[in-house]
C-alpha positions in Angstrom: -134.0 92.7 100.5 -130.6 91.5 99.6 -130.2 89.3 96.7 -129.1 86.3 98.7 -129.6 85.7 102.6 -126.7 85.6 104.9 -125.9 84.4 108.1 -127.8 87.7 109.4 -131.1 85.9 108.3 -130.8 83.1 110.5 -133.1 82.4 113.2 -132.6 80.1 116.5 -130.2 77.4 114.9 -129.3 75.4 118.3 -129.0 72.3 118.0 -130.1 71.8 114.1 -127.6 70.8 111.5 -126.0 73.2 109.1 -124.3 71.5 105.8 -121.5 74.0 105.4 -119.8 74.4 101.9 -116.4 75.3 102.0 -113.3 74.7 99.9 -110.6 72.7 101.9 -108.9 72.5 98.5 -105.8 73.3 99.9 -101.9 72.8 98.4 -100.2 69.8 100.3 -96.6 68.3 100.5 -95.5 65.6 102.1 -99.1 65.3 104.2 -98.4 68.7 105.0 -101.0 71.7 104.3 -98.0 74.5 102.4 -100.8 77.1 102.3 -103.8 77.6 104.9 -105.3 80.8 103.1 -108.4 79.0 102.6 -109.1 77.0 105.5 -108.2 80.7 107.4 -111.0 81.7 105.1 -114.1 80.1 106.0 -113.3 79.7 109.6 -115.3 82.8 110.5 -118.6 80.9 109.2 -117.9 78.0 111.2 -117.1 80.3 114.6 -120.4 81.8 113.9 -122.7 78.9 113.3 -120.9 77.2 116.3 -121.3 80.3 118.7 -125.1 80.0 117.7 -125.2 76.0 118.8 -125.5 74.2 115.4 -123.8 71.1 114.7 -122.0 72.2 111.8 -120.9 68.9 108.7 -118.2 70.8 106.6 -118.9 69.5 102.9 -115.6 70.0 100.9 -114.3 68.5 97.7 -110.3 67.9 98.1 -108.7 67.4 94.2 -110.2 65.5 91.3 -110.8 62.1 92.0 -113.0 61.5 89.1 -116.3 59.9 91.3 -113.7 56.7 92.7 -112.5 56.7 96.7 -108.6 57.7 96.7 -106.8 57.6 100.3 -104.9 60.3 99.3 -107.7 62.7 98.1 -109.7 62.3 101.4 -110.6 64.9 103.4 -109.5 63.9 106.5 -105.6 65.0 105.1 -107.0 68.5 106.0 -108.5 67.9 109.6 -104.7 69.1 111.5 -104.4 71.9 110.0 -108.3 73.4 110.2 -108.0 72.0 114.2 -105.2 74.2 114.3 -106.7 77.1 113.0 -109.8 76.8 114.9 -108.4 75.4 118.1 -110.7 73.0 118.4 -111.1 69.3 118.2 -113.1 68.1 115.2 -114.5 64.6 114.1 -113.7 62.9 110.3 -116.8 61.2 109.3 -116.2 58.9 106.0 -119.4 59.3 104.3 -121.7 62.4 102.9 -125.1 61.3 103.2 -126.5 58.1 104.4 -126.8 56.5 108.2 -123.0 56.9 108.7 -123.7 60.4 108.6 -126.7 60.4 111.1 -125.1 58.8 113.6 -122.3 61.0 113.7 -124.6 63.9 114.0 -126.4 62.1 116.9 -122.8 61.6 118.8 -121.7 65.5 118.0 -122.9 68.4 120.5 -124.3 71.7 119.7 -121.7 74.0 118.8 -119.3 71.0 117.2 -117.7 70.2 114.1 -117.7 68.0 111.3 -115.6 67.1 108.2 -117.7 65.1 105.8 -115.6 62.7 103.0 -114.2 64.3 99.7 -117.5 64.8 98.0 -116.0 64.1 94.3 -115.8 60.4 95.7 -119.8 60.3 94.5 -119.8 59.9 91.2 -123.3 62.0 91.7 -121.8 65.0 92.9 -120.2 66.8 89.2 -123.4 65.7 87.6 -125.4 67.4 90.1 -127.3 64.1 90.9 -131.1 64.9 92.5 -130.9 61.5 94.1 -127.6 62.4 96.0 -128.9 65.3 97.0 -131.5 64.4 98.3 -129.5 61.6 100.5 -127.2 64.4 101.6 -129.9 67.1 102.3 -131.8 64.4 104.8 -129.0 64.9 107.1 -129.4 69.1 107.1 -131.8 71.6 108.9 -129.9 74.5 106.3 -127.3 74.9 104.1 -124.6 77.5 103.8 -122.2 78.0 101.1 -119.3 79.5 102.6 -116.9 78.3 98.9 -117.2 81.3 96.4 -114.3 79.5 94.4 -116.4 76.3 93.7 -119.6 78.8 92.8 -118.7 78.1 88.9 -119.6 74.7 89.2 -123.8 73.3 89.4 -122.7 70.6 91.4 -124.4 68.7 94.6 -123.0 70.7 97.6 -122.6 73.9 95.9 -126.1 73.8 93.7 -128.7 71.4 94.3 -128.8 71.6 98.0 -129.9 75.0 98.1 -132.9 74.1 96.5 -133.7 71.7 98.9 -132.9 73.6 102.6 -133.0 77.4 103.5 -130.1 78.7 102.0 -127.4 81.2 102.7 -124.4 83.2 102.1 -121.5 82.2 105.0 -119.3 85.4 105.6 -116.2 84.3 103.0 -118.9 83.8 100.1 -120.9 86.9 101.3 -117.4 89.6 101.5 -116.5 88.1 98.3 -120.0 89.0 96.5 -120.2 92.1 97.4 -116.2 93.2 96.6 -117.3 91.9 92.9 -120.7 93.9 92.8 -118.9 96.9 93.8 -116.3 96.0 91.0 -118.0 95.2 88.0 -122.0 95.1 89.3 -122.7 98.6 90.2 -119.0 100.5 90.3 -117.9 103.8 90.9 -116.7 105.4 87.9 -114.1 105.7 86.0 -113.4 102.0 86.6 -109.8 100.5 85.0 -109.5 96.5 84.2 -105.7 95.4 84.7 -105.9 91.6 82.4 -102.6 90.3 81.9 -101.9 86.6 81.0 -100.3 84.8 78.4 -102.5 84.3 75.7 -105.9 86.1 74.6 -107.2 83.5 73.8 -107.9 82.6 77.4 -109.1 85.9 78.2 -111.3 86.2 75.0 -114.5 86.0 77.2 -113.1 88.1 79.6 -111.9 90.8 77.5 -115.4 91.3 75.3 -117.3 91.5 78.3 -115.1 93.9 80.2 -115.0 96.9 76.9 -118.4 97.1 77.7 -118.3 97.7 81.5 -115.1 99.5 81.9 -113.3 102.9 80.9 -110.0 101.9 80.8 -108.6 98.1 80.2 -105.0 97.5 80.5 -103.5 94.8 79.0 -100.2 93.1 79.7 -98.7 90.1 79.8 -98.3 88.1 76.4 -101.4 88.9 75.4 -100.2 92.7 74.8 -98.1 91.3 72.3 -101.2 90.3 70.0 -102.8 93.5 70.4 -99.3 95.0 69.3 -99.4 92.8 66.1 -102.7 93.8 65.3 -101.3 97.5 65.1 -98.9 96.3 62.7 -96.0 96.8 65.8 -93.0 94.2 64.8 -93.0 92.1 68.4 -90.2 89.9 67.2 -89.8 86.6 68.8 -92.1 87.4 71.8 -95.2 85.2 72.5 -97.9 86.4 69.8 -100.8 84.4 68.8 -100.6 85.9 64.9 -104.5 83.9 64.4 -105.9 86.1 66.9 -105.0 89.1 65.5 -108.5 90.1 63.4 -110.3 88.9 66.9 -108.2 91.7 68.8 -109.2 94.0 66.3 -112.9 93.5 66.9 -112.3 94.0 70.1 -110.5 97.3 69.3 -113.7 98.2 67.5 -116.1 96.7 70.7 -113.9 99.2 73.0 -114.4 102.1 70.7 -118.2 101.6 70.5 -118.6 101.4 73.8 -116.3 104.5 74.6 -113.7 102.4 76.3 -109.7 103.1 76.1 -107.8 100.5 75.8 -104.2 100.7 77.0 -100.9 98.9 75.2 -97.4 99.8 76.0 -95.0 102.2 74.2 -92.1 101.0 75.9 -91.3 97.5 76.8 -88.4 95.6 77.8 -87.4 92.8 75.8 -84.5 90.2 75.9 -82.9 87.7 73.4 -83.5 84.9 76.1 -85.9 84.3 78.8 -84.3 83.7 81.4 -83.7 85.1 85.2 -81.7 88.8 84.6 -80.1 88.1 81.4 -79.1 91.0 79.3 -81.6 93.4 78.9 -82.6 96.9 76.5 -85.8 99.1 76.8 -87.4 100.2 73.8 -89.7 102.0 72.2 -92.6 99.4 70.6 -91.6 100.3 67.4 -87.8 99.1 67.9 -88.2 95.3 68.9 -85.7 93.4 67.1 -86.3 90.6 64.9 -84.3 88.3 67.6 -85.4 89.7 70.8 -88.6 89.3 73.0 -90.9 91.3 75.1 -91.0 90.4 78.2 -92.6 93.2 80.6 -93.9 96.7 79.9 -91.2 99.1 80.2 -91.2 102.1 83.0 -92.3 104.9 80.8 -95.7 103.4 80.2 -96.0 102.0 84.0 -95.4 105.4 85.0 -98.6 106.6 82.7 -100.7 103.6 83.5 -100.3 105.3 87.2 -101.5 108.7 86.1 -104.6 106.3 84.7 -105.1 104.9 88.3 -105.3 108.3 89.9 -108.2 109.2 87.9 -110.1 106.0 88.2 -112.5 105.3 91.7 -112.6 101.2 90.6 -109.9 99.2 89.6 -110.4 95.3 88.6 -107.0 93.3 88.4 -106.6 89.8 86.9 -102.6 88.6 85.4 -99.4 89.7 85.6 -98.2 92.7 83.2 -95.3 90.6 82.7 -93.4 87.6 83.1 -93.6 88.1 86.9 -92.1 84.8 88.3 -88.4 85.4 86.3 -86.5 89.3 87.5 -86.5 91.7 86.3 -89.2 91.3 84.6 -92.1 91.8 87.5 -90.9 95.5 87.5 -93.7 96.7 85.7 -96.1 94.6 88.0 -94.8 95.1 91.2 -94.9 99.3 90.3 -98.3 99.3 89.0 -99.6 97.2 91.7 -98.4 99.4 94.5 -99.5 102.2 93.0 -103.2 101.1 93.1 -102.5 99.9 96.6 -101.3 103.1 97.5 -104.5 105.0 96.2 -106.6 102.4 97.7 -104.8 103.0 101.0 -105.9 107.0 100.5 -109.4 105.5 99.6 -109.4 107.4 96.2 -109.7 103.8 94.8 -112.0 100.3 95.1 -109.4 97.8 94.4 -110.4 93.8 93.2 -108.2 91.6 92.4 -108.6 87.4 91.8 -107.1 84.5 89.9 -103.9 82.4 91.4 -100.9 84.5 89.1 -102.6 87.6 90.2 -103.0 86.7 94.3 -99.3 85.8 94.2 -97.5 88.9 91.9 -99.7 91.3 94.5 -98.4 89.6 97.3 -94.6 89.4 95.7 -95.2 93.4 95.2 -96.3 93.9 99.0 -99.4 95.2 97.8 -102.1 92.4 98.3 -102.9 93.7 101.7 -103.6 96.9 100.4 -106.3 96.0 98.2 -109.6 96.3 99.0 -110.8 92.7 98.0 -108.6 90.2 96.5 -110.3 86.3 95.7 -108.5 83.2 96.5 -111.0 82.0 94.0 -109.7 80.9 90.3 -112.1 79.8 88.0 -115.2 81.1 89.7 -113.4 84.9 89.3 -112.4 84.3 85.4 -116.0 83.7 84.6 -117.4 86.3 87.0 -115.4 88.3 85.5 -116.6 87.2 81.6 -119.7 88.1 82.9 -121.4 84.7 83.4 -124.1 83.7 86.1 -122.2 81.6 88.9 -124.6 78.5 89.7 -123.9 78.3 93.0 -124.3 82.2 93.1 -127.4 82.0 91.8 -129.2 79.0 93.7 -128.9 81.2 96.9 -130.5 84.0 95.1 -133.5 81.8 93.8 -133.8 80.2 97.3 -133.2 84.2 98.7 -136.5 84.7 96.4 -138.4 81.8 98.0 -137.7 82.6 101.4 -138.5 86.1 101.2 
C-alpha cells in the first residue's frame, strides 16, 4: 500500500463535501493575479473531485495576516482568475467553519465549487487550534490536501484536519511526492545536488544532509566562495561568510566520510563592480584580485560540471550558480541547466528542481520544461530537502495507516 492515499482511493463521493487544501498564494498587482502557476496547479484536483459530484470548499491561506481580517488579504481577490482557469462559475463564502459555511454548502450542487475565507484570518489556524478544527471539519465528509508548498507548516487546513476526516493526496501534492522520493527517497544512482544561493548559512541544513545522500554536490552561488576560503583560495571582495569557514570544513570532512565529491570552481568570473555587463576577466581561482569579485563560475568548470551530469541518473537542483538576475553572469546557470535538461530529454537523467530563484533561472535558461519535476513550492522544498518530516506530509501518511 502506498504511503499516503490519493484520489484513486476514493469511493462514491457524490454529493458529500471535500475540504480541499490548496495554495491560492498567488503574486498580485494592482487586483491583478501576475502569475497563475499555482492556481493552474491544483485545478486538476478540483476537475476531478467535481467530475465525481462532490461539493468541493477550497481552503487557502492568501499572505500573512497575522490571525486579524484584512480586505486586502481575502481570498475572494483570487476568485477571477481560478473562474478563468476553470471555466466555471464559483461562489466566495466569508467564513471557514461555522453555519455560514453550512448554508453555503446547502445552496451549492454536486459537482460545484467553493472558495472559503483566508484561513490565517483565525488566529487558530498557525497554532494548529483542535477547537478550530474541529469547527471547520463539521462542515467535511473528507479532506484533501492538494498544497505541497504549505506541507512545512502543522497548521489547521494542512495538519489537524487529516486527523479528523479520511484523508488524501490531491494530484498536485501526489506528482510532487513522488518527483521528491525518486530524488532523494529511493534515487537512481549516481545522484548530483546543484545548491547555489548566497550564503551557507542558509543552506547549512541542507548541505549536511545532502553529503550523506548524494555522490556529487555542486555548489555555486556565494556560497562557493566560503568553501573557496576554507581552501585557503584568496576570493577578494566577493561575498564570503569568513565565520563559516571551520563549518564548511566539517562538511568537507562529512562528504569525505560518506564518499561524496564535492564540486567548487577552478575558473570563475569576477568583476570589480556588480552591476549589469560591466567589465569583466576569467580566472583561474587562484588569481582573484584583492579588488575584484566572483560573480559566476567560469566556462571551464561549467563545461566539467556537464561531463558530471552525463554520468549521474538523478540530479536535485536548488539556487542559482551565479548572480543569475544581472548578465552575464547567469552564463554558468543557464549552460549547466540545459545541459541537465538535455540529458533528461534523452532520459539518461531524473531531474528535480524547487525553490523560487531556482523555478525562475531554469525558466530564464529555457530549460524548466525539460525537467522532470520542478516544485513551485519554497519552503516546504528547502526543508524536504534538509531532510525534515513535512507535517502536512506526514498526517496523510498516519491517516493512510488508519485507513488501511
Amino acid at each position: 500500500m502506498a504511503a499516503f492515499q490519493t484520489l484513486d482511493d476514493l469511493g462514491d463521493i457524490a454529493g458529500k463535501t471535500a475540504l480541499v487544501r490548496v495554495d491560492l498564494n498567488v503574486p498580485m498587482a494592482e487586483a491583478e493575479v501576475t502569475d497563475d502557476t499555482r492556481l493552474r496547479a491544483v485545478a486538476p484536483t478540483i476537475r476531478e473531485l467535481s467530475a465525481k459530484g462532490a461539493k468541493i470548499l477550497l481552503l487557502a491561506h492568501f499572505g500573512r495576516p497575522k490571525g486579524a481580517k484584512h480586505s486586502e488579504l481575502s481570498t475572494s481577490m483570487v476568485i477571477d482568475a481560478l473562474t478563468e482557469i476553470l471555466g466555471r462559475e464559483i461562489m466566495f463564502v466569508p467564513e471557514i467553519a461555522g453555519a455560514v459555511v453550512k448554508q453555503s454548502i446547502g445552496i451549492l450542487a454536486d459537482g460545484d465549487v467553493a472558495v472559503l475565507e483566508n484561513s490565517r484570518f483565525y488566529p487558530g489556524e498557525e497554532k494548529n487550534d483542535p477547537e478550530l478544527a474541529k469547527a471547520v471539519a463539521a462542515n467535511g465528509d473528507i479532506y484533501v490536501n492538494d498544497a505541497f508548498s504549505a506541507a512545512h507548516r502543522a497548521h489547521v487546513t494542512t495538519e489537524a484536519l487529516a486527523h479528523l476526516l479520511p484523508a488524501y493526496a490531491g494530484r498536485a501534492m501526489e506528482a510532487e511526492l513522488k518527483a521528491l522520493e525518486a530524488a532523494l527517497g529511493e534515487p537512481e544512482h549516481p545522484v548530483a545536488a546543484v545548491v547555489g544561493g548566497a550564503k551557507v548559512s542558509t543552506k547549512l541544513d541542507v548541505l549536511t544532509n545532502l553529503v550523506r545522500r548524494v555522490d556529487h554536490l555542486i555548489i555555486g552561488g556565494g556560497m562557493a566562495n566560503t568553501f573557496l576560503a576554507a581552501r585557503g583560495v584568496k576570493v577578494g571582495k566577493s561575498l564570503c561568510e569568513h565565520d563559516l569557514v571551520e563549518t564548511a570544513n566539517g562538511i568537507f570532512e562529512a562528504a569525505d566520510a560518506a564518499s561524496c565529491t564535492i564540486h567548487l570552481p577552478y575558473d570563475v568570473v569576477v568583476a570589480e563592480e556588480f552591476k549589469a555587463n560591466p567589465p569583466v576577466r576569467t580566472v583561474n581561482v587562484h588569481e582573484v584580485s584583492d579588488n575584484e569579485m566572483i560573480l559566476d563560475i567560469g566556462p571551464a568548470a561549467v563545461e566539467a560540471l556537464a561531463d558530471v551530469l552525463k554520468t549521474c541518473r538523478t540530479l536535485v537542483w536548488n539556487g542559482p550558480l551565479g548572480a543569475f538576475e544581472t548578465p552575464p553572469f547567469d552564463a554558468a546557470t543557464v549552460s549547466l541547466a540545459q545541459t541537465a535538461a538535455a540529458l533528461t530529454r534523452e532520459g539518461s537523467l531524473t531531474s528535480v528542481a524547487g525553490g523560487g530563484d531556482t523555478v525562475a533561472a531554469l525558466a530564464h535558461a529555457g530549460a524548466k520544461d525539460d525537467f522532470s519535476f520542478v516544485s513551485t513550492a519554497g519552503g516546504a522544498f528547502l526543508e524536504w530537502m534538509e531532510g525534515k518530516a513535512l507535517p502536512g506530509v506526514e498526517a496523510l501518511k498516519t491517516q493512510s495507516r488508519k485507513q488501511g
